[in-house]
VEXDREN-2710 file (C-alpha; in Angstrom, 1 decimal):
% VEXDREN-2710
k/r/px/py/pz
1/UNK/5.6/-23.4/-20.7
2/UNK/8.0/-23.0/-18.0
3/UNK/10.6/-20.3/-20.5
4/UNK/7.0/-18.6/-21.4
5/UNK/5.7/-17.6/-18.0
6/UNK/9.7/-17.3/-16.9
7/UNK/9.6/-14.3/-18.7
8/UNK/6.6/-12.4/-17.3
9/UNK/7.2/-13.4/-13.7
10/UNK/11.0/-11.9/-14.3
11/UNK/9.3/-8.8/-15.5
12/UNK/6.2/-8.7/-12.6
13/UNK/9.3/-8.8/-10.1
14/UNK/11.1/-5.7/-11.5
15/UNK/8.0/-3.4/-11.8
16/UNK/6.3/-4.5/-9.0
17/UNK/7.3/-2.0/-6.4
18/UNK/6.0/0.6/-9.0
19/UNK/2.7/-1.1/-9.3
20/UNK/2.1/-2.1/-5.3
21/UNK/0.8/1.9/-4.3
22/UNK/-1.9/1.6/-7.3
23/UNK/-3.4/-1.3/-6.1
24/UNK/-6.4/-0.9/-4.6
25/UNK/-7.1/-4.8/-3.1
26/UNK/-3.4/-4.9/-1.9
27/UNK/-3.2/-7.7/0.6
28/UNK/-2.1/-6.0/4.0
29/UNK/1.6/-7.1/4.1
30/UNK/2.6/-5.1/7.4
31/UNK/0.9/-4.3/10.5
32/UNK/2.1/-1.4/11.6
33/UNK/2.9/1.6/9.4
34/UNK/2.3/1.4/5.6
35/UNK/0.6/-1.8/4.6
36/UNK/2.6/-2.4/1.4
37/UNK/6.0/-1.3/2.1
38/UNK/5.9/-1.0/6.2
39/UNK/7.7/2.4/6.3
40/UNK/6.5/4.5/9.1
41/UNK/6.8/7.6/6.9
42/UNK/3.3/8.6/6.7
43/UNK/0.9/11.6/6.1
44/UNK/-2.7/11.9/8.0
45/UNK/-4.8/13.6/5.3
46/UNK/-8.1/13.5/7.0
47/UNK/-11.1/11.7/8.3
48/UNK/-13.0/9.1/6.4
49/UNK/-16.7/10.4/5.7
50/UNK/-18.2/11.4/9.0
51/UNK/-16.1/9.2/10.9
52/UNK/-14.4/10.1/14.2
53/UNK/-11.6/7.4/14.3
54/UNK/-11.1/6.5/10.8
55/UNK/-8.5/8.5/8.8
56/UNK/-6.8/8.5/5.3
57/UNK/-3.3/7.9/5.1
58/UNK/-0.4/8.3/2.5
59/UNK/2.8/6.7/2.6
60/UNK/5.2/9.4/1.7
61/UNK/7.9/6.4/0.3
62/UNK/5.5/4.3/-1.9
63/UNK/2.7/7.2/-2.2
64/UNK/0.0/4.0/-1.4
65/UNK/-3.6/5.2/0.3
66/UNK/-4.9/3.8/2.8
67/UNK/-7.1/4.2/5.6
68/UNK/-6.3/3.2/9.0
69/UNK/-8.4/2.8/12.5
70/UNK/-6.8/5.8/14.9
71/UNK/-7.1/5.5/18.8
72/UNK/-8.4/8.9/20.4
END
């Protein structure tokens, strides 16, 4: 068991930072910045539907979405 699931963990490792900006339920892995990757490299792209302080982010490293809570 342990060669047969070896394998696929091995392979989960080396594509996963490929996978991570498609993943809609990724678990928030950094605070501040992007949530996947924490780079502070990202793009505002506009408000969340009829919402003041929530906006739609981009990380322009990973290319993961996300929305974050903004401070006026």
């Amino acid at each position: 068991m342990n060669d047969y699931c070896g394998h696929d963990t091995w392979l989960l490792a080396t594509i996963y930072k490929d996978l991570a900006p498609w993943m809609k339920s990724h678990p928030q892995l950094y605070s501040d910045g992007c949530h996947v990757c924490g780079s502070d490299n990202l793009q505002r792209r506009g408000p969340v539907r009829k919402s003041k302080s929530r906006f739609q982010f981009r990380c322009n490293d990973c290319k993961h979405w996300m929305v974050k809570t903004v401070k006026p």
